[in-house]
VMD Tcl script that builds the backbone (N, CA, C; Angstrom):
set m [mol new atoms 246]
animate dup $m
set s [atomselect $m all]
$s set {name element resname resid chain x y z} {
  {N N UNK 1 A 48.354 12.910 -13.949}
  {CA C UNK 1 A 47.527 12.778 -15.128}
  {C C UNK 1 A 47.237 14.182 -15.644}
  {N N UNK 2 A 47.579 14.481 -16.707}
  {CA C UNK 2 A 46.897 15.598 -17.347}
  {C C UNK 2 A 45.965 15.653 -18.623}
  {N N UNK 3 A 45.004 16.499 -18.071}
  {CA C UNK 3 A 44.341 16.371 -19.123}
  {C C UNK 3 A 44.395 17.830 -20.416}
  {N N UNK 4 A 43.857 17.833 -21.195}
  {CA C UNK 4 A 43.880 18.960 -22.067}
  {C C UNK 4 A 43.056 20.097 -21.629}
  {N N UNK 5 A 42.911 21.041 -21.927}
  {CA C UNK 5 A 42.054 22.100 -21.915}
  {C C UNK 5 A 40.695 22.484 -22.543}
  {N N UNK 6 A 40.666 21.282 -23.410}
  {CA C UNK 6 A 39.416 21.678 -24.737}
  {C C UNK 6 A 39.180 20.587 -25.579}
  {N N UNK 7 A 37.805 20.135 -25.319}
  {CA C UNK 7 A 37.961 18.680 -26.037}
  {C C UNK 7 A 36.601 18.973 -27.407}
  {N N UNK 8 A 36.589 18.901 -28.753}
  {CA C UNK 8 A 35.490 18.479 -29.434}
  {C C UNK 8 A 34.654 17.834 -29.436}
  {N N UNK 9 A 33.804 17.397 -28.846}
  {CA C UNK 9 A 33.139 16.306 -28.949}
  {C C UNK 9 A 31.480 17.051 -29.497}
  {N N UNK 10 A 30.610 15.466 -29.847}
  {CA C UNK 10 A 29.435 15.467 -30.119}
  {C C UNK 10 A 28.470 16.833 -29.491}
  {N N UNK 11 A 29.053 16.800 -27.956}
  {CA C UNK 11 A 28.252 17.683 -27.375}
  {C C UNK 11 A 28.507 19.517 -27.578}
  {N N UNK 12 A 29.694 19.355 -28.573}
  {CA C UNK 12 A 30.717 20.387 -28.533}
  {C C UNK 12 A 31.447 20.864 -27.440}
  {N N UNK 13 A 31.975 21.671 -27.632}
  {CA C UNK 13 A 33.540 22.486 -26.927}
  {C C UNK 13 A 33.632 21.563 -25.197}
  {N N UNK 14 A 34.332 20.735 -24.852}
  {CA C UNK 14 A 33.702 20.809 -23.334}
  {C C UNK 14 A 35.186 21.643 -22.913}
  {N N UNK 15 A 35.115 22.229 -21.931}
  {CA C UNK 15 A 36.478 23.235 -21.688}
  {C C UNK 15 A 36.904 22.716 -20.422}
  {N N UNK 16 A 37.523 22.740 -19.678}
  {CA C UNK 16 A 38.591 22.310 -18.225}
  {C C UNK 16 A 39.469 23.487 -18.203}
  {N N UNK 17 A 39.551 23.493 -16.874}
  {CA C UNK 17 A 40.927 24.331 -16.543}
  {C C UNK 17 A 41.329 23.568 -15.340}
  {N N UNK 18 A 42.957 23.266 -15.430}
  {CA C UNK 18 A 43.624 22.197 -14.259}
  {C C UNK 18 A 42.919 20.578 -13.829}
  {N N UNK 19 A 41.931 20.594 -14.993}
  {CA C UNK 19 A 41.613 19.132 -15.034}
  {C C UNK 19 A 39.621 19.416 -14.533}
  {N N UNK 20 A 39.394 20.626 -14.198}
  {CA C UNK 20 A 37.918 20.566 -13.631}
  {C C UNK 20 A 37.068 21.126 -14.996}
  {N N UNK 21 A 36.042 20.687 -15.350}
  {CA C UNK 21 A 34.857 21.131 -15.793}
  {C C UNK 21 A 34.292 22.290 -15.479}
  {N N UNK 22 A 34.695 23.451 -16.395}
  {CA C UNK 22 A 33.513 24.783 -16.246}
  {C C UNK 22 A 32.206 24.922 -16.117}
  {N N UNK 23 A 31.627 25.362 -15.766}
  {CA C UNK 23 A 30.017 25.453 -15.634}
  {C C UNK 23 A 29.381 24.951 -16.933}
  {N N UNK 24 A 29.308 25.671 -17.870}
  {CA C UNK 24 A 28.985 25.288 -19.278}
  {C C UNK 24 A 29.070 23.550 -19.139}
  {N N UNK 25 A 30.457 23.388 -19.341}
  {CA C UNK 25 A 30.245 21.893 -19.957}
  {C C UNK 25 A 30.124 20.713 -18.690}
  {N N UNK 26 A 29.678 21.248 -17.499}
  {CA C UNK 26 A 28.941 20.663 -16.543}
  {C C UNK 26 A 27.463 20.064 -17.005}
  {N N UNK 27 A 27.130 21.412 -17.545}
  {CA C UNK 27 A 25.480 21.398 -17.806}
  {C C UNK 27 A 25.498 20.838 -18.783}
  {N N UNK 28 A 25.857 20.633 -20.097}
  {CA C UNK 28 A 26.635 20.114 -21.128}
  {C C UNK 28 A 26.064 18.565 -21.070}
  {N N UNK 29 A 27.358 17.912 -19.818}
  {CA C UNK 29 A 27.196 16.555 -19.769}
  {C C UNK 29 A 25.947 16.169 -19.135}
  {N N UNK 30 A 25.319 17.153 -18.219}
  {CA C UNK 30 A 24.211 16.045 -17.169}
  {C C UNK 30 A 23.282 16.536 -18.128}
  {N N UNK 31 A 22.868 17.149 -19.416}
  {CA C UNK 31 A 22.078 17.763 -20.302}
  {C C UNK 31 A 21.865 16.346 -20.848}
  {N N UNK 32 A 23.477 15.929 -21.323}
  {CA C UNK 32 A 23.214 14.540 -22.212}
  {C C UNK 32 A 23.123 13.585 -21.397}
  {N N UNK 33 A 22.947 13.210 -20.346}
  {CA C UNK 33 A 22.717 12.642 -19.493}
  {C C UNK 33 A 21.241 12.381 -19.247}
  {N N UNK 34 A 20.399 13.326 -19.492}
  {CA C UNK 34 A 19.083 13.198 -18.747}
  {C C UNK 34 A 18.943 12.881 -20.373}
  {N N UNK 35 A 19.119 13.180 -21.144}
  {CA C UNK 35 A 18.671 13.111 -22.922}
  {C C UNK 35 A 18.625 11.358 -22.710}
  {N N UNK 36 A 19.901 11.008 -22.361}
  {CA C UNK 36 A 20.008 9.610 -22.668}
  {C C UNK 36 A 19.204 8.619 -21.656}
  {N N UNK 37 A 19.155 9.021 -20.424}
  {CA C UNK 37 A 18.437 8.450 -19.511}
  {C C UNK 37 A 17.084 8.518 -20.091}
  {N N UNK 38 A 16.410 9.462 -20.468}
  {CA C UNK 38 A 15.207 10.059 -21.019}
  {C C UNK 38 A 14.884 8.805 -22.270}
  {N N UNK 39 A 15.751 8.457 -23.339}
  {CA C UNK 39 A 15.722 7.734 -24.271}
  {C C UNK 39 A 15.819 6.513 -23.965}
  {N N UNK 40 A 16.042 5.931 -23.251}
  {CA C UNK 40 A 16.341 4.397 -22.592}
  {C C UNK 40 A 15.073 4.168 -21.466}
  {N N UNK 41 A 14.811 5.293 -21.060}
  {CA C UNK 41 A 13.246 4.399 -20.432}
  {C C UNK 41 A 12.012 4.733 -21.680}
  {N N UNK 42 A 12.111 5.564 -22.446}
  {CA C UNK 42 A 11.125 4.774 -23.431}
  {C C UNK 42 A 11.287 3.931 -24.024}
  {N N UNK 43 A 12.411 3.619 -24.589}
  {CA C UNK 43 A 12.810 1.979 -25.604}
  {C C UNK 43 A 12.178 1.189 -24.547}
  {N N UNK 44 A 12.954 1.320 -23.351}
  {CA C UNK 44 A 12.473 -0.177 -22.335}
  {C C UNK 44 A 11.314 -0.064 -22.218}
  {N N UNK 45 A 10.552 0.879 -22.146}
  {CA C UNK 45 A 8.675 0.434 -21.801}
  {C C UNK 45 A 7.746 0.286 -23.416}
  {N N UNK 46 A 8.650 -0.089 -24.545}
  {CA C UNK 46 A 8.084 -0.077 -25.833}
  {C C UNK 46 A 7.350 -1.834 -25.304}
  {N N UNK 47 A 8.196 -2.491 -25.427}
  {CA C UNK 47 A 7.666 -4.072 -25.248}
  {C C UNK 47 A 6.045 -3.672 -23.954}
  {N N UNK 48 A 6.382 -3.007 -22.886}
  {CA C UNK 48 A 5.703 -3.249 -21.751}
  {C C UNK 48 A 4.313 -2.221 -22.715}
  {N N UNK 49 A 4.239 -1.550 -23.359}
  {CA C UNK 49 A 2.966 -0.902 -24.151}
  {C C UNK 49 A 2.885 -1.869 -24.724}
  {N N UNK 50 A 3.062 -3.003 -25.737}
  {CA C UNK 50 A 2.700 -3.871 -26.723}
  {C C UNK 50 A 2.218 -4.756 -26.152}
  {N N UNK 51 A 2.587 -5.455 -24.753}
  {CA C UNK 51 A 1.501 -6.403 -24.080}
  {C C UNK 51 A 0.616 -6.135 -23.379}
  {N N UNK 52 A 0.877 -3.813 -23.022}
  {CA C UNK 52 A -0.730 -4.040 -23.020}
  {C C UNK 52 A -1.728 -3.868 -23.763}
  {N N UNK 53 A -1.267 -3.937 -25.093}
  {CA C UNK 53 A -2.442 -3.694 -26.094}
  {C C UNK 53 A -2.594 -5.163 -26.275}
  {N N UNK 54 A -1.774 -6.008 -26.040}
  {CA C UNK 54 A -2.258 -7.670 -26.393}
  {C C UNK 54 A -2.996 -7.774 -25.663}
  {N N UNK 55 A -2.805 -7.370 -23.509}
  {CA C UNK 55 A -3.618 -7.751 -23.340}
  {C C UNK 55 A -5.016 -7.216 -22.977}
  {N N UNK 56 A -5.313 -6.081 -23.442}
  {CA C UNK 56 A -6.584 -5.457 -23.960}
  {C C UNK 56 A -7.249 -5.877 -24.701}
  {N N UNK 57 A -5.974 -6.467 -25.590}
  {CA C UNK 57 A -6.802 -6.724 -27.127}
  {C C UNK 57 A -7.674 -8.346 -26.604}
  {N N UNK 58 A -7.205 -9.273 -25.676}
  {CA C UNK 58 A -7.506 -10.590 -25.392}
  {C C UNK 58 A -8.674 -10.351 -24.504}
  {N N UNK 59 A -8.629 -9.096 -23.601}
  {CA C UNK 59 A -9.882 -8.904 -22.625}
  {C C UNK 59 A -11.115 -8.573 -23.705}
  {N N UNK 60 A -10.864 -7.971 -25.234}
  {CA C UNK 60 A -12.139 -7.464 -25.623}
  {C C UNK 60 A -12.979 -8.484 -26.215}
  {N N UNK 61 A -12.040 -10.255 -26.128}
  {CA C UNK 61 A -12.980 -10.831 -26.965}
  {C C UNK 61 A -12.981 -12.006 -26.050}
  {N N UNK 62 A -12.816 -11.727 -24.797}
  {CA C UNK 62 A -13.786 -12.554 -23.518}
  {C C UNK 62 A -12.582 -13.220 -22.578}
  {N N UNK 63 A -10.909 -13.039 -22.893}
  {CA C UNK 63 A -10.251 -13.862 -21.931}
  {C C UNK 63 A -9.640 -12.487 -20.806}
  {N N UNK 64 A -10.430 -12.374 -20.230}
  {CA C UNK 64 A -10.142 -11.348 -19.360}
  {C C UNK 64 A -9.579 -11.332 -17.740}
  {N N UNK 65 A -9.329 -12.981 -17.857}
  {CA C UNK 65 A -8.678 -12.803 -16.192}
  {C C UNK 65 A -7.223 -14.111 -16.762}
  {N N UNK 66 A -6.740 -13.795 -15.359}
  {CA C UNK 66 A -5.323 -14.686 -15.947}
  {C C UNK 66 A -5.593 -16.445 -15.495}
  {N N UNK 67 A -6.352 -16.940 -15.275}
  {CA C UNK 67 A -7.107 -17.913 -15.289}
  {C C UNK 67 A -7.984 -18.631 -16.817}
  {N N UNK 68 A -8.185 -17.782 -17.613}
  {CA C UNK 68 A -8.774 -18.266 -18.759}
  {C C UNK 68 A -8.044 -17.915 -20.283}
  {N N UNK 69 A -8.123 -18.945 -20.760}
  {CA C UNK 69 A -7.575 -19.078 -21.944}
  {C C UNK 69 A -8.361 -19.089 -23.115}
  {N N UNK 70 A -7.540 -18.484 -24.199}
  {CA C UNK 70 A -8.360 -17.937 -25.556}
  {C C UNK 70 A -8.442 -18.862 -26.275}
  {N N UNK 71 A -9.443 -19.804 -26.810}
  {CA C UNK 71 A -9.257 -20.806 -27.942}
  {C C UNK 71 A -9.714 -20.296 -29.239}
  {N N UNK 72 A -9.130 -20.621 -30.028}
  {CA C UNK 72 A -9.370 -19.774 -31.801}
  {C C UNK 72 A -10.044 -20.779 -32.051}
  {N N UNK 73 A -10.821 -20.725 -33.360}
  {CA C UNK 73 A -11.906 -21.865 -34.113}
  {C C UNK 73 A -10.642 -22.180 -35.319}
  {N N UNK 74 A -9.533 -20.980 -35.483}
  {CA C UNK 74 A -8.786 -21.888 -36.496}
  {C C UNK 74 A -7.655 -21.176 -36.456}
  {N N UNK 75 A -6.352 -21.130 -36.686}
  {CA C UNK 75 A -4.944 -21.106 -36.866}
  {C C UNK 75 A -4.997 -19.351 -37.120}
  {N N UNK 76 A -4.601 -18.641 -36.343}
  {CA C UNK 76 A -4.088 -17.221 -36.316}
  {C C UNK 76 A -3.158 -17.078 -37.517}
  {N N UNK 77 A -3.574 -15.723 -38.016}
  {CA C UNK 77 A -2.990 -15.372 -38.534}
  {C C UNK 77 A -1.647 -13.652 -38.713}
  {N N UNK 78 A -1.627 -13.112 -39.227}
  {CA C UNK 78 A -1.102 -11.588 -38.870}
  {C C UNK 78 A -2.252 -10.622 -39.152}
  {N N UNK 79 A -3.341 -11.124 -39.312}
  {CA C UNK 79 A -4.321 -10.049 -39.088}
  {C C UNK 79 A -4.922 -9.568 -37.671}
  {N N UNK 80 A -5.138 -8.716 -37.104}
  {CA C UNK 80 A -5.646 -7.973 -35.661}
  {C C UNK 80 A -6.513 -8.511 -35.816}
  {N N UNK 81 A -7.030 -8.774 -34.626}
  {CA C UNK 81 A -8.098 -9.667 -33.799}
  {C C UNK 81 A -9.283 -8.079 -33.573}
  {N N UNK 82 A -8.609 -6.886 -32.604}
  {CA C UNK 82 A -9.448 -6.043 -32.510}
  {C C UNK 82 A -9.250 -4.872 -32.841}
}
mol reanalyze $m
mol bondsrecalc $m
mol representation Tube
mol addrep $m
């Protein structure tokens, strides 16, 4: 298998010699590596912040254990509760 010597990419220049990765574009890839790892655990904990503001928002107006349930006097709407 051979590979090239010099590739363009997004991250720019990555360089090889005899198929190995130079220092540079070592650091290069695990750079974008931690970038992307870095970006994928905040997306994934976006949902896990939004239920806990729901369920903050449900403790401030009295359903505060997972045993009790919130009854409305009338049909919710998209307006915030708190």
């Amino acid at each position: 298998i051979t590979t090239k010597d010099e590739y363009d990419t997004c991250l720019g220049k990555l360089k090889f010699q005899d198929g190995l990765p130079d220092e540079p574009t070592v650091q290069k890839v695990y750079d974008n590596l931690d970038r992307s790892r870095a970006m994928h655990a905040f997306l994934d904990m976006i949902p896990l912040a939004s239920m806990e503001a729901m369920r903050a928002g449900f403790a401030s107006i009295g359903c505060d254990a997972c045993h009790k349930a919130c009854i409305f006097g009338s049909l919710m709407d998209s307006r915030s509760l708190w």
